[in-house]
C-alpha positions as CSV (number, residue, x, y, z in Angstrom):
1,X,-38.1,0.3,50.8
2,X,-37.7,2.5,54.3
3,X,-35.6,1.7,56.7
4,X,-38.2,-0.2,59.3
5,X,-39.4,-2.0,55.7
6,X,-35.9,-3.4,55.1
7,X,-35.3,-4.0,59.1
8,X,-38.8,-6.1,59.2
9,X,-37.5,-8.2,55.9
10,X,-34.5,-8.7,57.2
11,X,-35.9,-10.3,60.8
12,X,-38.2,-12.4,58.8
13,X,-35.7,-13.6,56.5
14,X,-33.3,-14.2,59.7
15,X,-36.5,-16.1,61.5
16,X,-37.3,-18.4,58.5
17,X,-33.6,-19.5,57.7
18,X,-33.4,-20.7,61.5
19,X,-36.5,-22.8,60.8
20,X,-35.1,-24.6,58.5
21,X,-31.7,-26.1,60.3
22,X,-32.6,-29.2,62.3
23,X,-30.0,-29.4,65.4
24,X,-29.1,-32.6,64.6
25,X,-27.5,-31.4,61.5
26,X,-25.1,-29.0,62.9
27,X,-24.1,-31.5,65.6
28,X,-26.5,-29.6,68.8
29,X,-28.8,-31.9,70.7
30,X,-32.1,-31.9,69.5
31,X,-33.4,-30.9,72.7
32,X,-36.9,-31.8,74.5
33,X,-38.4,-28.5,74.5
34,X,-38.0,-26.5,71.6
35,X,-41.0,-24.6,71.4
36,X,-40.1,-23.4,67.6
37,X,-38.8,-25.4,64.8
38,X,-35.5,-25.6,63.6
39,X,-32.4,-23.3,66.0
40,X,-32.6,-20.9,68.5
41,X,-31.2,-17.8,68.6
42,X,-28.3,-18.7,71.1
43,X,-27.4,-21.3,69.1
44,X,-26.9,-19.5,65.7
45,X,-25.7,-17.0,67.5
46,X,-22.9,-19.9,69.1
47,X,-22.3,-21.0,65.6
48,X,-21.3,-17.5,64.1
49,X,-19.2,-16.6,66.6
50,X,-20.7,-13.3,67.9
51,X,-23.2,-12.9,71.1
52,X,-26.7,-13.6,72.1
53,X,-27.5,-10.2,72.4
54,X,-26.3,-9.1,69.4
55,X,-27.8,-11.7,67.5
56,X,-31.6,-11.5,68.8
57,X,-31.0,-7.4,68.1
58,X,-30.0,-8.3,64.6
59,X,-33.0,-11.1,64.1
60,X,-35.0,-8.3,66.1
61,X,-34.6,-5.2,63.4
62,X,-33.1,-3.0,65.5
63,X,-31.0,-0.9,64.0
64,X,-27.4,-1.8,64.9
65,X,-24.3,-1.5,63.3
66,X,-22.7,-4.6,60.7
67,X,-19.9,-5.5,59.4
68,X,-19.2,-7.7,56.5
69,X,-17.0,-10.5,58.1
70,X,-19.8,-10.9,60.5
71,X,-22.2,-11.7,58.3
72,X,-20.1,-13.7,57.1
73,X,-20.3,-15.5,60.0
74,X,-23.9,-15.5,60.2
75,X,-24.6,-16.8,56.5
76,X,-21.7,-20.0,57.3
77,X,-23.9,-20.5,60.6
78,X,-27.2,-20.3,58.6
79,X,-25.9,-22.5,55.7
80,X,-27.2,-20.2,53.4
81,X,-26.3,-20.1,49.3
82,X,-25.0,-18.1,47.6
83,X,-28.2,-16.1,46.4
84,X,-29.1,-15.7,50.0
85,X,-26.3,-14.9,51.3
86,X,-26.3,-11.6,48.9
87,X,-29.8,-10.8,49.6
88,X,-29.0,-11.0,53.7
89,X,-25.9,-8.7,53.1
90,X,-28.6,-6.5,50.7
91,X,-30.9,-6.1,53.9
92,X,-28.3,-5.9,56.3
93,X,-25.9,-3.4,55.2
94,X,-28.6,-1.7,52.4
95,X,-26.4,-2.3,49.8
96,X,-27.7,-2.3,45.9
97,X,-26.6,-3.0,42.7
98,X,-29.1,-1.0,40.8
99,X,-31.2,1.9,41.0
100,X,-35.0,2.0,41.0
101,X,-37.0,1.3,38.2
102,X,-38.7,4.6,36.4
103,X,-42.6,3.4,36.2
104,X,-43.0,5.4,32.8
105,X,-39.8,3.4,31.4
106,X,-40.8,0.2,29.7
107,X,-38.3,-2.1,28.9
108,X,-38.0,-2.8,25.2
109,X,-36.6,-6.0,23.7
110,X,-33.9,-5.6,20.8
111,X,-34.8,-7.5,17.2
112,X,-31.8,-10.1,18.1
113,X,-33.2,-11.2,21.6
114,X,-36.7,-11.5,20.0
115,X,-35.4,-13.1,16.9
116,X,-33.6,-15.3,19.3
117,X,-36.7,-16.4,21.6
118,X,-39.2,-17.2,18.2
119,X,-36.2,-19.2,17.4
120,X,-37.0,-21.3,20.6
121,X,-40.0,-22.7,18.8
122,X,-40.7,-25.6,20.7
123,X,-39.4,-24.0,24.2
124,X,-42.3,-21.7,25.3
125,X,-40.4,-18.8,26.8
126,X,-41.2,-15.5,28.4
127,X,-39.0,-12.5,29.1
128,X,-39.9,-10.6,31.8
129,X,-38.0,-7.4,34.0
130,X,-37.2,-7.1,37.4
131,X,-40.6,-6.5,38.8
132,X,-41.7,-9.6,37.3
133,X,-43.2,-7.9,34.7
134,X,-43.7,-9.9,31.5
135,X,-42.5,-7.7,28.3
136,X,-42.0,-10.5,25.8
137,X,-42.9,-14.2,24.7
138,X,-43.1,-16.3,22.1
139,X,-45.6,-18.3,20.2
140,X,-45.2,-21.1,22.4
141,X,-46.0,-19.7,25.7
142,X,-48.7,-18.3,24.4
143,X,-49.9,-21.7,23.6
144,X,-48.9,-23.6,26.9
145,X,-49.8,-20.4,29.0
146,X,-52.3,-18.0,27.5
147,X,-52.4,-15.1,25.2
148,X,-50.6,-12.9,26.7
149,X,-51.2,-10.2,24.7
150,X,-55.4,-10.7,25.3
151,X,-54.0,-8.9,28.9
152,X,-53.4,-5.7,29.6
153,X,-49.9,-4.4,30.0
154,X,-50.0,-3.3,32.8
155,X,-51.4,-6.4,34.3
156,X,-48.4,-8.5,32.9
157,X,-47.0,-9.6,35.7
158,X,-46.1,-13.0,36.3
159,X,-46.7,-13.2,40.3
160,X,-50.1,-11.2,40.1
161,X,-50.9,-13.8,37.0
162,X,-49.9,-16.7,39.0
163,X,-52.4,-15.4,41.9
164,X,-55.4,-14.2,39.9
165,X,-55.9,-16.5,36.7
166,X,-57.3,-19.7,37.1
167,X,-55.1,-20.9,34.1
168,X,-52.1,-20.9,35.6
169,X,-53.8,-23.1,38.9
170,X,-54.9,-25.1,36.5
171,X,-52.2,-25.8,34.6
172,X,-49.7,-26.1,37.1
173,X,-49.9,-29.9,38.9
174,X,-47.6,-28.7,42.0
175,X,-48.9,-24.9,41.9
176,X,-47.2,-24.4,45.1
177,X,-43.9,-25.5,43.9
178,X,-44.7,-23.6,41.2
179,X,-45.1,-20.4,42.2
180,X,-42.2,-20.7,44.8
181,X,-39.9,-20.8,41.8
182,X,-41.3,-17.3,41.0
183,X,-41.7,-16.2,44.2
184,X,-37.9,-16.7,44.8
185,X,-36.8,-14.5,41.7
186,X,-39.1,-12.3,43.0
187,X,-37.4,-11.9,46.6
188,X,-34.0,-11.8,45.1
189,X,-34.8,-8.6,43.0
190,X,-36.6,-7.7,46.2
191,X,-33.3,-7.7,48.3
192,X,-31.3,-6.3,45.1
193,X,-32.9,-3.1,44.7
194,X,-33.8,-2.2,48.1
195,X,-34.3,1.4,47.0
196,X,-37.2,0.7,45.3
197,X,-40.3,1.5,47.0
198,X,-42.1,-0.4,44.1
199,X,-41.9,-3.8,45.8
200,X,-43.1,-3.0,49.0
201,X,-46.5,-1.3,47.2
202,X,-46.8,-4.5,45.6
203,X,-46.7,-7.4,48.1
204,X,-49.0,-5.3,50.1
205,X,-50.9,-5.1,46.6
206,X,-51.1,-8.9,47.1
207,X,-51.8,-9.2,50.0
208,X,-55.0,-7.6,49.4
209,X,-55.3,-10.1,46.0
210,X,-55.0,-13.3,47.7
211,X,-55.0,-14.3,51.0
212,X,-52.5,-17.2,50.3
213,X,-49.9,-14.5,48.9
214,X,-48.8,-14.1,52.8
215,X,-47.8,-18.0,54.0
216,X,-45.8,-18.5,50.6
217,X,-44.5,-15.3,50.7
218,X,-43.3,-15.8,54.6
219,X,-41.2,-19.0,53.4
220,X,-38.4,-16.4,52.5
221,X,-37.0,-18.6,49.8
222,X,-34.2,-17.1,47.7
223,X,-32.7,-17.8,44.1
224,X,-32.1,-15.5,41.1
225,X,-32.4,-18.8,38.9
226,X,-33.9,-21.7,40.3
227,X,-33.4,-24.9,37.7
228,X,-36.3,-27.1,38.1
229,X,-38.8,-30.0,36.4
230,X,-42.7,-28.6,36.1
231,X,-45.5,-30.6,35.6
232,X,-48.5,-29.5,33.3
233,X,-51.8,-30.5,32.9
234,X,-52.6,-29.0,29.8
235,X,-56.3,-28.4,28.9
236,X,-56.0,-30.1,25.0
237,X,-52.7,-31.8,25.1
238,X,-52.7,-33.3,28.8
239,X,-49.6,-34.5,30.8
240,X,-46.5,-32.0,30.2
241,X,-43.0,-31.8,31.5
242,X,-40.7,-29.1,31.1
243,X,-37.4,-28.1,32.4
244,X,-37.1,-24.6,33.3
245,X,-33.9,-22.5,32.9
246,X,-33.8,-19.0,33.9
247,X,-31.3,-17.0,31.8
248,X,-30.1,-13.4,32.5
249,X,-29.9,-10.9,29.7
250,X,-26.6,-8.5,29.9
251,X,-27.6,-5.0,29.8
252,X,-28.8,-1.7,31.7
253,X,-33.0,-3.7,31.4
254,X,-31.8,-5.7,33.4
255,X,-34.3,-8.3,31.8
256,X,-34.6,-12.0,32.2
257,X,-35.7,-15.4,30.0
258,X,-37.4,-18.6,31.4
259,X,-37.3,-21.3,28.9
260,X,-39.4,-24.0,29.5
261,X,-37.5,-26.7,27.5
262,X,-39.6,-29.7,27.0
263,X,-38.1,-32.9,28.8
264,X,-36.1,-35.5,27.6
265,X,-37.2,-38.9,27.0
266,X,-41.2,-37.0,27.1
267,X,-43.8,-36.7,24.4
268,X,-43.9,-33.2,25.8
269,X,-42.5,-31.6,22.5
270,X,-44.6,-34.1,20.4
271,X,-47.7,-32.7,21.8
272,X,-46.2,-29.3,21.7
273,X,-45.5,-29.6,17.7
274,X,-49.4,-31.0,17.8
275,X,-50.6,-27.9,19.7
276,X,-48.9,-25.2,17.9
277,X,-50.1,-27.0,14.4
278,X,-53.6,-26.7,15.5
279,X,-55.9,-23.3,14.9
280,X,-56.4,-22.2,18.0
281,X,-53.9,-20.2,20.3
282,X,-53.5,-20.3,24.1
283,X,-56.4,-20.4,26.5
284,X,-58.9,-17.6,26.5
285,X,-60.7,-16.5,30.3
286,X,-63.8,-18.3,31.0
């Protein structure tokens, strides 16, 4: 992204984490005229350690000079974790730990890390790179998701999917939560490779798709691997839980596997078994 791209993520990341902290919590009066939720600027600015002016500059996007110990300061102040403290110090200081992705390179899965995901039989899983792009799955996901390979590859990505199929609305009983998880991945590999123009093009992309891209987007949430319970409601097999575990894989594709592990103490991986035993496979469009 260009410079006023990563300044203007950077103030609306700022803006969204100050929503979040009630006064109360960081032991400020709550105050009978806050006109915004969550902190002002003075005050995160008093809790860092640094100046008003400085601060409302920094939450602004101008372009002023940073230093790490600051920031510091400012993620402490902010309470943010760990994955968001990286992506602040990514939009801050434009730092990178990769380079940007060649669109004529397609990531390519080696025989062990497929022979390793059909071996989650009962755990539909779905590798995927750092534009969100889905590269691999197994039999499972196609089954609980859709028949991913009915798509075009190029149209194999797991936000615009989430967005544009009525599947995955369907499916999901908290869609919102849902997509959030995704979302956040998303952001992280947003603030990680900040050279890449390739996620700028794409949430303006869709933006055009869906007009309620923007508000979820705007929530600024963070997390390279957010562990959480999902709720199906599966066309055939009906209620579904699933714990979801996103793994990174070491190496240069910088590729990643969400395993949807049935719950414990569910019939989840009974009616999985019953699913997968049947003829049909996945969901087709209507």
């Amino acid at each position: 992204m260009n410079r006023d791209t990563r300044l203007q993520a950077l103030s609306a990341f700022l803006t969204s984490q100050r929503a979040k902290i009630q006064p109360e919590s960081v032991g400020l009066p709550p105050g009978i005229r806050r006109r915004t939720p969550g902190l002002r600027r003075e005050e995160v600015a008093q809790l860092a350690g640094v100046s008003s002016t400085w601060y409302t500059w920094l939450e602004q996007g101008r372009d002023i000079k940073v230093s790490s110990s600051v920031l510091d300061c400012i993620a402490a102040a902010l309470r943010l974790t760990a994955d968001e403290r990286k992506y602040l110090f990514s939009l801050a200081m434009e730092t990178s730990s990769g380079t940007a992705m060649n669109q004529q390179e397609e990531p390519t899965i080696s025989p062990s890390l497929q022979k390793m995901v059909d071996g989650l039989y009962y755990c539909p899983t779905i590798i995927s790179d750092r534009h969100c792009q889905i590269v691999g799955w197994n039999q499972a996901a196609a089954h609980v998701f859709l028949s991913f390979d009915r798509i075009p590859a190029d149209q194999r990505n797991m936000i615009r999917l989430l967005f544009t199929r009525k599947e995955f609305r369907r499916l999901a009983v908290n869609w919102e939560h849902f997509v959030m998880g995704f979302l956040s991945i998303f952001r992280s590999y947003y603030g990680q490779y900040v050279e890449d123009a390739w996620y700028e093009e794409f949430v303006h992309e869709m933006e055009q798709v869906d007009p309620g891209f923007l508000p979820l987007w705007k929530q600024c949430q963070v997390s390279s691997a957010p562990e959480v319970m999902i709720e199906f409601r599966h066309a055939k097999m009906g209620k579904m839980l699933f714990d979801l575990t996103s793994l990174q894989v070491q190496g240069g594709a910088d590729l990643r596997c969400s395993v949807y592990t049935p719950a414990a103490g569910s019939s989840t991986e009974a009616k999985l078994r019953r699913l997968m035993n049947s003829s049909d496979e996945g969901w087709t469009e209507d």
